[in-house]
C-alpha positions as semicolon CSV with decimal commas, in nm:
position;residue;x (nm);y (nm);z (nm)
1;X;0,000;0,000;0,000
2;X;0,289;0,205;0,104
3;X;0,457;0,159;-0,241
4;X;0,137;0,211;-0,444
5;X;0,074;0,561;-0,258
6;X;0,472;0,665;-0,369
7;X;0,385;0,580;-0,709
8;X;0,080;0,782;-0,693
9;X;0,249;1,048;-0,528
10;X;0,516;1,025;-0,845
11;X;0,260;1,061;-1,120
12;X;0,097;1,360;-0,955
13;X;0,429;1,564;-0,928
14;X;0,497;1,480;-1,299
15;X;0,149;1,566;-1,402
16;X;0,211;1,914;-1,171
17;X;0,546;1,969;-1,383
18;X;0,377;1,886;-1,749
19;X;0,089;2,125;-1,691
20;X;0,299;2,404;-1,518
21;X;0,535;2,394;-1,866
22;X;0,220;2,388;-2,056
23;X;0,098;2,705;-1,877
24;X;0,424;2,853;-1,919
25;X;0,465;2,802;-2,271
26;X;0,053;2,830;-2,412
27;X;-0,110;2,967;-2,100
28;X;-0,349;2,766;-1,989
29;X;-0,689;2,841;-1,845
30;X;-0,795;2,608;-1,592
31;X;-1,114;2,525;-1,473
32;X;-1,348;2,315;-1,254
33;X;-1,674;2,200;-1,421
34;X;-1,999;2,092;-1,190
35;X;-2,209;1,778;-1,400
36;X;-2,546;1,786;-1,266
37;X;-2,579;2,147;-1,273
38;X;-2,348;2,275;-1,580
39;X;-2,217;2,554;-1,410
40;X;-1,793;2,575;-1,483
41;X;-1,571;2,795;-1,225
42;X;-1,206;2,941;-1,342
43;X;-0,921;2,843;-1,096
44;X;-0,585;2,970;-1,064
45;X;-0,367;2,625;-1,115
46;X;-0,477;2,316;-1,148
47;X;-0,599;2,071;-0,887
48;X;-0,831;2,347;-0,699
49;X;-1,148;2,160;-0,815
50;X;-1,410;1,975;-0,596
51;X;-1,468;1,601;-0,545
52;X;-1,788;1,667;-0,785
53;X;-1,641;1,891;-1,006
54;X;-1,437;1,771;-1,312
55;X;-1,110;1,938;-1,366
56;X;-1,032;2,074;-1,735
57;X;-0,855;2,324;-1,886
58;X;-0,780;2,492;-2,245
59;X;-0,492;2,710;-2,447
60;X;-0,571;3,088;-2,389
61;X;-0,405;3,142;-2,754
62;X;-0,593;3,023;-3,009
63;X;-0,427;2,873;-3,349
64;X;-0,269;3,164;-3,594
65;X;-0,455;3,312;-3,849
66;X;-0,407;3,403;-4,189
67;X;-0,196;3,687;-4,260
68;X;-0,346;3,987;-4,416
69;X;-0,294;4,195;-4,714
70;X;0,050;4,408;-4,741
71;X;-0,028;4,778;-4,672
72;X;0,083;5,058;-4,862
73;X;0,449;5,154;-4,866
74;X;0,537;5,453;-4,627
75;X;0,698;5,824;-4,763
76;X;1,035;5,773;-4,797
77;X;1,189;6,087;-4,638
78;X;1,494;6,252;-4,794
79;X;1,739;6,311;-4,478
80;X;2,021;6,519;-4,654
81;X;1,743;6,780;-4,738
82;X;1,697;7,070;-4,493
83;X;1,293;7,166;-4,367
84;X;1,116;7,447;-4,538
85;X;1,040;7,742;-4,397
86;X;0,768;7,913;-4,510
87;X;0,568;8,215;-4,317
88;X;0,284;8,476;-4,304
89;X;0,239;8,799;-4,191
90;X;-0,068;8,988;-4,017
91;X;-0,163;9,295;-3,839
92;X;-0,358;9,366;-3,620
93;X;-0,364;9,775;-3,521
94;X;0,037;9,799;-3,412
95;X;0,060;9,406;-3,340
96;X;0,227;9,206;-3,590
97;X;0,212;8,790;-3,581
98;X;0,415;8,620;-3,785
99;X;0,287;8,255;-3,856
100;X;0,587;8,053;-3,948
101;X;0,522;7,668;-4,067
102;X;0,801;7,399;-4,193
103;X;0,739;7,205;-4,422
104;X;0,906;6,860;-4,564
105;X;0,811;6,529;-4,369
106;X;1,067;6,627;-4,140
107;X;1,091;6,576;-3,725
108;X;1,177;6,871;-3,625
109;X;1,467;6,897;-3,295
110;X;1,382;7,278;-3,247
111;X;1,247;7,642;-3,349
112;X;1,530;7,941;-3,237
113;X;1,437;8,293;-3,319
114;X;1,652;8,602;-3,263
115;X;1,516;8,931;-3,234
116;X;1,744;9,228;-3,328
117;X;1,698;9,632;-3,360
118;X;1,422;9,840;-3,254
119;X;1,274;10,077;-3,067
120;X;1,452;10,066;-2,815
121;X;1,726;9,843;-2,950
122;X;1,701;9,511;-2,848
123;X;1,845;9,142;-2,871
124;X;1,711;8,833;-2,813
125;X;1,692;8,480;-2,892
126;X;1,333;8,251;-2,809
127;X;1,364;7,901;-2,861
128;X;1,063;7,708;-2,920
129;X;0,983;7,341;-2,786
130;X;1,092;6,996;-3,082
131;X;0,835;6,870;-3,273
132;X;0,630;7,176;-3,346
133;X;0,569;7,221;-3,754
134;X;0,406;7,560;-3,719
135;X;0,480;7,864;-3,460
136;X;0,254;8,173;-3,400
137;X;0,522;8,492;-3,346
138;X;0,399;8,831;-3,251
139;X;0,549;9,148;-3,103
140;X;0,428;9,526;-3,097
141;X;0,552;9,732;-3,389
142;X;0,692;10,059;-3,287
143;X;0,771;10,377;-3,437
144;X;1,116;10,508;-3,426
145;X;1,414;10,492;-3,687
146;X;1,518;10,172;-3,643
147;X;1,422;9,886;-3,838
148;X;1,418;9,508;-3,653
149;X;1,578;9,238;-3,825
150;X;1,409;8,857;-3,718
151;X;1,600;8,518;-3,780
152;X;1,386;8,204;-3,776
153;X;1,625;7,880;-3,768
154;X;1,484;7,552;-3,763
155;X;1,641;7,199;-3,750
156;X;1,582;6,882;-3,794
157;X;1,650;6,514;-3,580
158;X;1,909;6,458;-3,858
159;X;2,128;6,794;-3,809
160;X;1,973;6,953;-4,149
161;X;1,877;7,337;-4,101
162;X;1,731;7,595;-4,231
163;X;1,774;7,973;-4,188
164;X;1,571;8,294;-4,290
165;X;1,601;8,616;-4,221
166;X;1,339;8,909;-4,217
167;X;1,369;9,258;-4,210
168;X;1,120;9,436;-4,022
169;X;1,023;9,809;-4,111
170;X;0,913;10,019;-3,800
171;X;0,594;10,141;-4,044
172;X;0,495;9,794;-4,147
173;X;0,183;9,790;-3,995
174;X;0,063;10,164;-4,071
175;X;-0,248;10,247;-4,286
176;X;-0,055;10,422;-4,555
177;X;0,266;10,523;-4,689
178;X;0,336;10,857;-4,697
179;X;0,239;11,029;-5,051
180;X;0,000;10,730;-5,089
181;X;-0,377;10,866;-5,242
182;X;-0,692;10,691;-5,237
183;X;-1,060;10,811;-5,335
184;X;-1,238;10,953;-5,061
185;X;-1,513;10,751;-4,847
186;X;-1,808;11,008;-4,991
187;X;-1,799;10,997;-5,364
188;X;-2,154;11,119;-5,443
189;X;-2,208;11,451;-5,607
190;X;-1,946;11,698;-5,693
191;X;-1,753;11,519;-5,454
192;X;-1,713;11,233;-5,723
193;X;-1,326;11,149;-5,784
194;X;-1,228;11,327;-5,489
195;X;-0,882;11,186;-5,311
196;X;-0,748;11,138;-4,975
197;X;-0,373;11,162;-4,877
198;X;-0,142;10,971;-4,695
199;X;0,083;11,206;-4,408
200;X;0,388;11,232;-4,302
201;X;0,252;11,042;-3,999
202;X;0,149;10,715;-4,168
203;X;-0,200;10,777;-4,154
204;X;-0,468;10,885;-4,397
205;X;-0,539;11,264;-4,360
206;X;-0,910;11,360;-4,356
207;X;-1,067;11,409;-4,653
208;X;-1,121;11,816;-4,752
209;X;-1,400;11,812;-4,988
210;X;-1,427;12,229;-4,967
211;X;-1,105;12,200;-5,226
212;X;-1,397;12,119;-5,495
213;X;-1,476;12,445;-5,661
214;X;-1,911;12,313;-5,637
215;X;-1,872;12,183;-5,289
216;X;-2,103;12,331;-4,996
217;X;-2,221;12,228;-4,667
218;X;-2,580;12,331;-4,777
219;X;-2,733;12,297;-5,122
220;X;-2,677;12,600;-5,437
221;X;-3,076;12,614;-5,522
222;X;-3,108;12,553;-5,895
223;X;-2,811;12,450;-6,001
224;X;-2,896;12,111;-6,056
225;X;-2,581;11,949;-5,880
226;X;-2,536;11,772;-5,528
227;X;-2,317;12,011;-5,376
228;X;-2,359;11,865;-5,019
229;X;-2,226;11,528;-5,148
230;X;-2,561;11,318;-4,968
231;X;-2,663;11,176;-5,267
232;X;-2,952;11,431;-5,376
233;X;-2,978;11,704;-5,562
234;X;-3,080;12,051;-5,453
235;X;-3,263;11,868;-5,145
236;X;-3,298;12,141;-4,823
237;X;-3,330;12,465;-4,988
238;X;-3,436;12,780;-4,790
239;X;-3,258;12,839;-4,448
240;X;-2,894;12,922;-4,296
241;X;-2,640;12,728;-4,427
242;X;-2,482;12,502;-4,212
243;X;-2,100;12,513;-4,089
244;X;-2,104;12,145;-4,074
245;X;-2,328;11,845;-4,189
246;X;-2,474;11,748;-3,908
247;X;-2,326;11,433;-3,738
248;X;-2,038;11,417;-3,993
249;X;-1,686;11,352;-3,835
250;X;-1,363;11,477;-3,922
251;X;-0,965;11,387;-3,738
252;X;-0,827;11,645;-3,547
253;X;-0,538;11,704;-3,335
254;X;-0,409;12,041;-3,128
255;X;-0,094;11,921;-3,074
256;X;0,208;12,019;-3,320
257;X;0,150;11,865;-3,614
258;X;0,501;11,673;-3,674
259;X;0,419;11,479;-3,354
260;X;0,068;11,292;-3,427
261;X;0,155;10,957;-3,500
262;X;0,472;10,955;-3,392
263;X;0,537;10,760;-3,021
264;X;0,208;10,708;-2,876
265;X;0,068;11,069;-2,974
266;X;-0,273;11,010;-3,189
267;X;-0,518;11,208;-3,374
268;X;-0,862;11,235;-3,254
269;X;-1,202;11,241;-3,338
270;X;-1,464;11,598;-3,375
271;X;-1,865;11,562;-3,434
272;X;-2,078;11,812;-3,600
273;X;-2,317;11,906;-3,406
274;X;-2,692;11,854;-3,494
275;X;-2,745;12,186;-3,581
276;X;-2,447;12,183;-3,813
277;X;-2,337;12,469;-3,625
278;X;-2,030;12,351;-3,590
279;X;-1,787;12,072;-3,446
280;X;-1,790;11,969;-3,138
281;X;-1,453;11,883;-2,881
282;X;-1,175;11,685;-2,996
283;X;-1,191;11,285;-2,881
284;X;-0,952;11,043;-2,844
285;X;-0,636;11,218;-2,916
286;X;-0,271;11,163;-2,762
287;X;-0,087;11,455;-2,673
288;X;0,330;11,495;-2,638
289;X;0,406;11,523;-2,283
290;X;0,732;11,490;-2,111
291;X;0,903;11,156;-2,117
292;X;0,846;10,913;-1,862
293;X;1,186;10,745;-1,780
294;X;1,201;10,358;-1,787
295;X;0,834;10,287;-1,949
296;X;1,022;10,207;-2,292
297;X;0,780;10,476;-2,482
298;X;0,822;10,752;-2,682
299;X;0,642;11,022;-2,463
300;X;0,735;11,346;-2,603
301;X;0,652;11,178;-2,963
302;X;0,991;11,307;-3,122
303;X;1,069;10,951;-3,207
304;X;1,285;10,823;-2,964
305;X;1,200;10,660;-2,635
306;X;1,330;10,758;-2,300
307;X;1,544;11,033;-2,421
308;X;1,676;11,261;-2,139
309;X;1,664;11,040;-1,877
């Protein structure tokens, strides 16, 4: 009896070691399956089932399938060839973005740009996090003498770069160039074909319609033209003519004239009044006063900032 139970004992341990390489190798899934009810329970290693229960197991990987269809070759990506820089630029009032984008297939390591010039002078490099194909650059615009000059490098994983270099003009985001003409905003009437000009400020100057010969505030009676410019002819007739048209604006400034535009002086804005009597206060505009040292603006609008101090 003795020897039988050894023997027992012996096949157990080597069925233990065949279905422990089994798991190993195929992972098994063991389980303990009731008869008269048909209910199965999962078990952690063999031998956990009860003296009603019948012990079986299965291969948690199933046989291979077929393989599938090849899939379309990949872009084969030039490494000797440098990204491509490409860029676009906005404004927005005196803000100007610069929306830079690379181009290429290529992984890109990292963005540097270097700032240089302006007003005040100034000098600095930004270096923008790897990966990134497009960047969104934007800094204030201001007026002064000195132009800004902005390098964009970018590089790739495989040590290829690319460089280029813009030259900002303080001006670039003014309305106008000075000397610059376009046709007026009003162009009914006698005030057809008339022109505004572009100052020595970089801004449009107001329209001055009273330089047309037929022009009036109020309406010539019977001459059979639109002097007032509104679009009717010989409409209001009778009464005092009017200084003004009534609610019509018009840019003004008291300050000396060489200044508006220049630092942060600005022209303003005058109303007729409703009476057309005449116009009303000036609103809005920036006068020069004395410079404020260490605010990096032009106070005193003579074109340089923090002069004096």
């Amino acid at each position: 009896m003795r020897k039988l139970l050894m023997v027992v004992a012996s096949i157990l341990v080597l069925l233990v070691a065949t279905i422990t390489q089994i798991s190993a190798k195929t992972e098994v899934i063991y389980g303990c399956y009731q008869k008269h009810n048909g209910q199965l329970r999962v078990v952690g290693r063999p031998f956990q089932c009860r003296p009603s229960e019948v012990g079986i197991f299965w291969n948690k990987v199933g046989p291979q399938g077929p393989v599938g269809p090849q899939g379309p070759p990949g872009p084969i990506l030039d490494c000797s060839v440098p990204p491509v820089i490409s860029y676009e630029l906005f404004c927005d009032g005196s803000l100007l973005e610069i929306n830079l984008n690379i181009t290429g297939n290529k992984e890109i390591a990292y963005y540097a740009i270097q700032e240089q010039g302006g007003n005040p002078p100034t000098n600095t490099i930004t270096f923008v996090g790897p990966g990134l194909t497009s960047v969104n650059y934007q800094f204030t615009v201001d007026s002064g003498p000195n132009a800004r000059t902005l390098l964009f490098v970018a590089s790739d994983t495989g040590g290829n770069t690319s460089k280029i270099l813009l030259e900002i003009e303080p001006h670039i985001c003014s309305e106008c160039n000075p000397g610059q003409t376009q046709l007026c905003p009003n162009q009914n009437g006698v005030c057809a074909g008339a022109v505004q000009y572009c100052g020595s400020n970089w801004t449009w100057e107001p329209c001055d319609y009273s330089q047309i010969p037929q022009y009036r505030y109020k309406e010539i009676c019977g001459d059979n033209l639109d002097n007032d410019c509104n679009g009717q002819i010989d409409d209001r007739c009778g009464g005092p003519v009017p200084f003004c048209w009534p609610g019509s604006t018009t840019s003004c400034y008291s300050g000396p004239p060489a200044t508006a535009g220049v630092g942060v002086c600005r022209t303003g804005t005058k109303t007729c009044y409703p009476d057309g009597s005449g116009f009303g206060p000036c609103v809005g505009e920036v006068l020069p006063i004395q410079e404020i040292c260490g605010d990096n603006l032009d106070n005193d609008c003579d074109g340089i900032t923090d002069n004096g101090c």
